[in-house]
C-alpha positions as CSV (number, residue, x, y, z in Angstrom):
1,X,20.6,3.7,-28.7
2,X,19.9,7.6,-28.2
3,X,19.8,8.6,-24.1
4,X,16.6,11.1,-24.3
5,X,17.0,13.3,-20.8
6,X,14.5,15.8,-20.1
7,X,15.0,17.9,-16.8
8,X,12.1,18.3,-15.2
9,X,10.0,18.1,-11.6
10,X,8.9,14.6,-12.3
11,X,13.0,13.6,-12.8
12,X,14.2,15.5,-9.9
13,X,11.7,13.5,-7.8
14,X,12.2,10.2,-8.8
15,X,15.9,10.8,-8.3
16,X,15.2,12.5,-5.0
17,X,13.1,9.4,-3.9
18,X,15.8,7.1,-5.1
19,X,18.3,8.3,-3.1
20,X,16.7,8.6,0.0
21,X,15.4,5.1,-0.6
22,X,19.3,3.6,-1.3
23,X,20.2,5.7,2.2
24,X,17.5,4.4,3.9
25,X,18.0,0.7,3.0
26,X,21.7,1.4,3.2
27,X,22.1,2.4,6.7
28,X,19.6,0.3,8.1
29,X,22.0,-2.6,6.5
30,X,25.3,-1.6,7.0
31,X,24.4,0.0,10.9
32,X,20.9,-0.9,12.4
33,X,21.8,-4.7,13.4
34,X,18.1,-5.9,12.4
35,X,16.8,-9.2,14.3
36,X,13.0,-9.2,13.6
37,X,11.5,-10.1,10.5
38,X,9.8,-6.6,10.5
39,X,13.2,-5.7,9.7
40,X,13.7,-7.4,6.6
41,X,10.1,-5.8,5.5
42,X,11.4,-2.7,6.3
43,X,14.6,-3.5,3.7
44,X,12.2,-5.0,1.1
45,X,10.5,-1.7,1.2
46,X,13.2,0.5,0.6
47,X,15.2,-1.3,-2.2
48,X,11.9,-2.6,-3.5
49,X,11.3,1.4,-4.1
50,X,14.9,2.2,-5.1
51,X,15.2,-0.7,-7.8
52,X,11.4,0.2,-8.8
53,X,12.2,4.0,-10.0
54,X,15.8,3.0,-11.2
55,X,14.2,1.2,-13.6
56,X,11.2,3.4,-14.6
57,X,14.0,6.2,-15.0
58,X,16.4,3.5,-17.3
59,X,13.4,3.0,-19.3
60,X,12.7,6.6,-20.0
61,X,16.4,7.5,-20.5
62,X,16.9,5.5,-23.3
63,X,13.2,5.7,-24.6
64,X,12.1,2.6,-24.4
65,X,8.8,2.9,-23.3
66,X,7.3,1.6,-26.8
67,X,8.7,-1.2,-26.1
68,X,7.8,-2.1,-22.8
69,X,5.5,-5.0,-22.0
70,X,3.3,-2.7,-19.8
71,X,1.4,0.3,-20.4
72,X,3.3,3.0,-19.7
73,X,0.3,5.4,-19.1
74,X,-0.3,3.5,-16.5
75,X,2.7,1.7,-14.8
76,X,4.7,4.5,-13.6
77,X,2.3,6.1,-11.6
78,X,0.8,2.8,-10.2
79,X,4.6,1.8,-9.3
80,X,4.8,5.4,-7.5
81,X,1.7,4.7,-5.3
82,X,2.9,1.3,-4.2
83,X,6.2,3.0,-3.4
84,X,4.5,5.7,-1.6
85,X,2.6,3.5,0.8
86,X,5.7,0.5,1.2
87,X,8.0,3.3,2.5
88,X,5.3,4.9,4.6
89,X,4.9,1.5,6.3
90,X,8.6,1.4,6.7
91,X,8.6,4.4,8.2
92,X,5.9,3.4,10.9
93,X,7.1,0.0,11.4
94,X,11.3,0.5,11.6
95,X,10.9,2.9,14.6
96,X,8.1,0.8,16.4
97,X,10.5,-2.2,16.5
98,X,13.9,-0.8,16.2
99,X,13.7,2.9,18.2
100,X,10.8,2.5,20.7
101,X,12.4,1.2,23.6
102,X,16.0,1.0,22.1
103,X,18.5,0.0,25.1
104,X,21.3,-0.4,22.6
105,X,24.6,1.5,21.7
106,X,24.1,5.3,21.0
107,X,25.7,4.7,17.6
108,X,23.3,1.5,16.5
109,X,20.7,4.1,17.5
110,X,21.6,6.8,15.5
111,X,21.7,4.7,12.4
112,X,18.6,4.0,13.2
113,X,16.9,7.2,13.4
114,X,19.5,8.1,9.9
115,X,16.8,5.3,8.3
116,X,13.6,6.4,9.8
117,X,14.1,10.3,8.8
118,X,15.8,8.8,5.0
119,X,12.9,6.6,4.7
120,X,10.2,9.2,5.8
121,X,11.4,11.3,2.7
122,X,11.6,9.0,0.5
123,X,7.9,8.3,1.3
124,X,7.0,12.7,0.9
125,X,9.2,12.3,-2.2
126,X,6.7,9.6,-3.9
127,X,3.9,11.0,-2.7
128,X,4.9,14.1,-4.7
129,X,5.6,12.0,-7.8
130,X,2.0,10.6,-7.4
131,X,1.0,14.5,-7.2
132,X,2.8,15.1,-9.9
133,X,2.2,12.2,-12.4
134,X,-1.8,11.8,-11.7
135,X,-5.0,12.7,-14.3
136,X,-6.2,16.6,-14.0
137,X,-9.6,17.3,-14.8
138,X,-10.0,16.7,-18.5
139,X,-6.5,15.3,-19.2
140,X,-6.4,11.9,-21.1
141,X,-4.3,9.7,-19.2
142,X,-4.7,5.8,-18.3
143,X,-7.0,4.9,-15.4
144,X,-4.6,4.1,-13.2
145,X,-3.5,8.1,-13.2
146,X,-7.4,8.8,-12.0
147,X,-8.9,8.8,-8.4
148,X,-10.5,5.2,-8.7
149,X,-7.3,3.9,-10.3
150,X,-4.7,5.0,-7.4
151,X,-7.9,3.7,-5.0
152,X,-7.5,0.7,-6.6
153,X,-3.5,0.5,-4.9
154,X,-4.4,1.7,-1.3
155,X,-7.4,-0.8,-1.4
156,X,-5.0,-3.6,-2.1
157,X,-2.1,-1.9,0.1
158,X,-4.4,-1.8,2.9
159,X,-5.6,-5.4,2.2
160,X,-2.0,-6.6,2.9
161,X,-1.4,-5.2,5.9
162,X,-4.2,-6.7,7.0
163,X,-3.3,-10.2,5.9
164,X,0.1,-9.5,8.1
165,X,-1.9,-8.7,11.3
166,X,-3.7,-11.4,10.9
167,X,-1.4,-14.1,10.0
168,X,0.9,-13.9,12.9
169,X,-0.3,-15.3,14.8
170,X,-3.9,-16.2,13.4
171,X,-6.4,-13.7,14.6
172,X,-9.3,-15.1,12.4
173,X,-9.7,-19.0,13.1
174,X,-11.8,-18.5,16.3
175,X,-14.9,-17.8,14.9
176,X,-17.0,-18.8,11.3
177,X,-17.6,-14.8,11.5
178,X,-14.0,-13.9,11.5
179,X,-13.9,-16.5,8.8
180,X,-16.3,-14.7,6.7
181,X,-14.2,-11.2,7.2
182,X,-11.0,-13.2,6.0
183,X,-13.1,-14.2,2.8
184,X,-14.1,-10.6,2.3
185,X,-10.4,-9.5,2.5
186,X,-9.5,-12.3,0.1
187,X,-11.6,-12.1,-2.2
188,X,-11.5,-8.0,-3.0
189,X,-8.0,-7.7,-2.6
190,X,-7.8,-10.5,-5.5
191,X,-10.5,-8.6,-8.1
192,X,-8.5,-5.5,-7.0
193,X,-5.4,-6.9,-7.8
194,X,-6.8,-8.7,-11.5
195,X,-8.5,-5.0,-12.0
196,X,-4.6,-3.2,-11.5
197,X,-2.8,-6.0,-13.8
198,X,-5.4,-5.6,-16.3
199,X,-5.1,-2.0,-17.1
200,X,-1.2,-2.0,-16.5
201,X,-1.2,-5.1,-19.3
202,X,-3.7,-3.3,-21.7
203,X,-5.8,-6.2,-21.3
204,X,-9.5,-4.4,-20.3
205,X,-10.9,-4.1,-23.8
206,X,-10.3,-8.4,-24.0
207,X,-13.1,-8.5,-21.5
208,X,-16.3,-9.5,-22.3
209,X,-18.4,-6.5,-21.0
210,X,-17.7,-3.0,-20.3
211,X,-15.0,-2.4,-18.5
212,X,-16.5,0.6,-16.4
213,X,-19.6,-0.8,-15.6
214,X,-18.0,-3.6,-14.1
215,X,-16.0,-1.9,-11.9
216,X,-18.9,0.4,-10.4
217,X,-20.7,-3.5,-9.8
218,X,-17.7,-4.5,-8.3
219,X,-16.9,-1.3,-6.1
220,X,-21.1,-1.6,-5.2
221,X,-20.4,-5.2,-3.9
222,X,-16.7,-4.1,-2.3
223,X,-18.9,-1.9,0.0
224,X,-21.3,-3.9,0.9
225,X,-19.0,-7.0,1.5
226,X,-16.5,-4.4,3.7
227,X,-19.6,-3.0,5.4
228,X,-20.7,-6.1,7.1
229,X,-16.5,-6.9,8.0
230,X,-16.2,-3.4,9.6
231,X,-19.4,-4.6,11.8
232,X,-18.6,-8.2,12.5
233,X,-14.7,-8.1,12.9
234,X,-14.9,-5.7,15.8
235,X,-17.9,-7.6,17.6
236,X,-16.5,-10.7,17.5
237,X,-12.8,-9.7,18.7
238,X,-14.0,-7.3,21.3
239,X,-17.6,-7.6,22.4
240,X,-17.0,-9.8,25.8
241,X,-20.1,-11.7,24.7
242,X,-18.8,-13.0,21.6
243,X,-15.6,-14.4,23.7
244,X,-13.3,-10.4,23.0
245,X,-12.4,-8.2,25.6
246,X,-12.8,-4.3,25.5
247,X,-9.7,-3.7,27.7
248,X,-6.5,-3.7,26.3
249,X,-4.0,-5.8,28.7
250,X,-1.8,-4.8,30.6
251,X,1.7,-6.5,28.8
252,X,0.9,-4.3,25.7
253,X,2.5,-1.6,26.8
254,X,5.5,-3.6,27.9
255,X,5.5,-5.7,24.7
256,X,7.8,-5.4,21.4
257,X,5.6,-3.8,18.7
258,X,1.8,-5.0,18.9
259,X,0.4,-7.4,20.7
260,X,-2.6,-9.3,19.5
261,X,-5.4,-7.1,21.5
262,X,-3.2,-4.6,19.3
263,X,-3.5,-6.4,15.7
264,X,-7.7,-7.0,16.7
265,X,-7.6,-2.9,16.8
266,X,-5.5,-2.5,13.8
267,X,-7.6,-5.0,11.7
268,X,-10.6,-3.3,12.9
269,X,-9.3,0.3,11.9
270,X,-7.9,-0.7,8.7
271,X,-11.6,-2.8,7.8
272,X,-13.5,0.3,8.0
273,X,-10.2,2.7,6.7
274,X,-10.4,0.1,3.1
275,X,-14.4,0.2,3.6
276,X,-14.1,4.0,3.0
277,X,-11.9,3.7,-0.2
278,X,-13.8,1.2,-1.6
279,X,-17.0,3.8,-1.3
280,X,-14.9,6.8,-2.5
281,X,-14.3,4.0,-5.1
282,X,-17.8,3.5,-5.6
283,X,-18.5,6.7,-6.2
284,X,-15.9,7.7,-8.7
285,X,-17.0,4.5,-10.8
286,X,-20.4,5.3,-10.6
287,X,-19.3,8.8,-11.8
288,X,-17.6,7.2,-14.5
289,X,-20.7,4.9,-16.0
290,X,-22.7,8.3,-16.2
291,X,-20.0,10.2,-17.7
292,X,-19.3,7.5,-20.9
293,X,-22.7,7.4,-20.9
């Protein structure tokens, strides 16, 4: 089996975001003395990334990208994204649990801050592979290389943090309204999801009906469904009539990383941050119909 090595910017960086991810998960392992379960997201994150691009760069070193089960136009780049945004969540998360407020030994600390700054490069470094790798005007590449494609992966992304702020404990079982918003979360992070495996298996010409046209239906009812959560999650969560409070308390500040008054804000951010994706979405799709057309 011939080993087929190209140098080139793409290589360097997934190398470079390889390593950092292996220190970053390294570190935090061998030094940070990790309690919380945010930790063990944190470690999921970073070797979750490391073994990711170790393989994508195993694949391409011995040139077996014929013979992968996925589409290689598309997987890379979509496995980039994801790596992008899990490590930039690390990044945010590690030092709000394991640095803000650390009363522990100077050296547990510095390992610490040695994963925050490893992991915060390895999150530039995947961003630049995205750079790198994605569609330029009037390239062919697969869709998941294109705007709506890497949409598609924060819109999902985004969609999972959410289910984590609002699973622990459960912010949404108050109220049939912040029911509803649950639904709306559930049900496009699913067709986002069955939109992502489809194009990475190869699978969008099996379906039925054009395969563009369906996604600008399904971005036009992503906004409208995401419209009505950004309203109703924040009314119902911090509108005093509806039972919320507009204050934040008192013991957040005090608190180890959010406290619920916190997660209601962060739900509420992240509905309308995925509301604008999905209409950026909308848009590019739209774009897309007119264009075949």
């Amino acid at each position: 089996m011939a080993i087929v090595l190209h140098s080139s910017p793409l290589l360097w960086t997934r190398l470079a975001a390889m390593v950092f991810a292996c220190v970053a998960f390294s570190v935090a392992v061998h030094g940070g003395r990790l309690y919380h379960g945010t930790g063990d997201w944190c470690i999921f994150c970073w070797a979750f990334s490391f073994a990711g691009t170790l393989l994508v760069i195993l694949v391409e070193l011995f040139g077996l990208q014929a013979r992968a089960p996925v589409s290689w136009k598309n997987f890379p780049i979509t496995f980039a994204c994801y790596a992008a945004l899990l490590c930039l969540s690390a990044s945010i998360i590690f030092p709000l649990y394991f640095l803000k407020g650390s009363t522990g030994p100077s050296e547990l600390r510095d390992y610490r801050i040695v994963s925050t700054v490893f992991s915060c490069l390895a999150t530039i470094a995947y961003m630049s592979e995205v750079s790198i790798s994605k569609a330029r005007p009037g390239e062919v590449a697969g869709y998941m290389a294109t705007a709506p494609g890497l949409l598609k992966v924060c819109e999902t992304f985004v969609a999972c943090i959410i289910f984590v702020f609002v699973s622990d404990p459960v912010l949404y079982d108050r109220h049939d309204a912040l029911k509803y918003c649950m639904a709306v979360y559930c049900i496009c992070f699913i067709l986002s999801a069955a939109i992502i495996m489809l194009c990475i298996g190869e699978c969008t010409g099996c379906l039925p009906f054009p395969f563009a046209r369906f996604l600008s239906a399904y971005a036009l009812l992503a906004v409208v469904l995401y419209l009505s959560a950004t309203i109703i999650w924040p009314i119902f969560n911090f509108d005093p009539k509806h039972g919320g409070s507009k204050n934040r308390p008192g013991n957040c500040g005090t608190a180890i990383g959010l406290c619920v008054w916190d997660k209601n804000m962060a739900v509420a951010v992240l509905t309308a941050v995925n509301f604008i994706l999905y209409l950026a979405d909308l848009i590019y799709s739209t774009r897309l119909v007119f264009v075949s057309a």
